[in-house]
N, C-alpha and C positions, 0 to 999 in steps of 0.2 A: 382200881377201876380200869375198864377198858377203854383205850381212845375215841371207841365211835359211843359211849354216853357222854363223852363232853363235847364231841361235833353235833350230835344231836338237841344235848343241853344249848348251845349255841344258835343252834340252826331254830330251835324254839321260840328262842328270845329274838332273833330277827323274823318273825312270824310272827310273834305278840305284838312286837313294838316298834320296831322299824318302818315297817311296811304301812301299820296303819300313819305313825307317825309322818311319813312321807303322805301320803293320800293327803292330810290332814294341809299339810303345808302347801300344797298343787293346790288344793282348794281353796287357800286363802289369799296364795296368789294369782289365781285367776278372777276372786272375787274384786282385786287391789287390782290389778291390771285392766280389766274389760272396759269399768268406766274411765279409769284414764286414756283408755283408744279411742275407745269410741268419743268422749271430750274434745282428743287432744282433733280424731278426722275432721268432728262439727268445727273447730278452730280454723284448721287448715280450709276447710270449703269457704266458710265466710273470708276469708283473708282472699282467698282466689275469686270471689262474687267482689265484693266491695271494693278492694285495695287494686284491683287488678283491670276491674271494669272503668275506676277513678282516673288510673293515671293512662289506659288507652282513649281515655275522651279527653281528657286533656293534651296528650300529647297532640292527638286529631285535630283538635282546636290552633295548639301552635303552632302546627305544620300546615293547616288547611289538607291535609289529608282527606281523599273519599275512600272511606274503606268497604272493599265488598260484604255483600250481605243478600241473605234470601229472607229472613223474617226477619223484624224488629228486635228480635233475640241478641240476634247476633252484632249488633250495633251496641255501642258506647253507651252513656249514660247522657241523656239531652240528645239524642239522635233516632232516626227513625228510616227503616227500609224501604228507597221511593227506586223503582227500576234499577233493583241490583247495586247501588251503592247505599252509604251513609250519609244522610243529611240535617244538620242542625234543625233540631223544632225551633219556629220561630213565633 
């Protein structure tokens, strides 16, 4: 036989099976991946609302810190936007 039927022969079988066999594998990893990102972001945002907003109002608290602020947003947890700083609800 001559060399280019067994490149050919070759080149066949990574066309049958290679190729889709990879597809196959991207696919499953992206199906295994996507929800673990998108989890692992929802994780990461609550940790930065909750954890983050917690220990800025407390620190505020033990420092008697006014921190600037335009909306109520932007204030601590227990505090509220009264001309441009932050003040304990009371």
């Amino acid at each position: 036989m001559e060399w280019y039927y067994d490149f050919f022969r070759v080149l066949s079988l990574v066309i049958v099976w290679a190729i889709p066999a990879a597809l196959i594998v991207a696919v499953v990893a992206f199906v295994i991946a996507a929800p673990a990102l998108t989890l692992g972001g929802v994780v990461i945002r609550l940790y930065e609302v909750v954890c983050v907003r917690l220990r800025r109002s407390a620190r505020a608290k033990m420092r008697g810190v006014n921190l600037t602020c335009s909306i109520d947003a932007d204030c601590p947890l227990g505090y509220v936007c009264v001309s441009g700083h932050c003040v304990p609800v009371k």
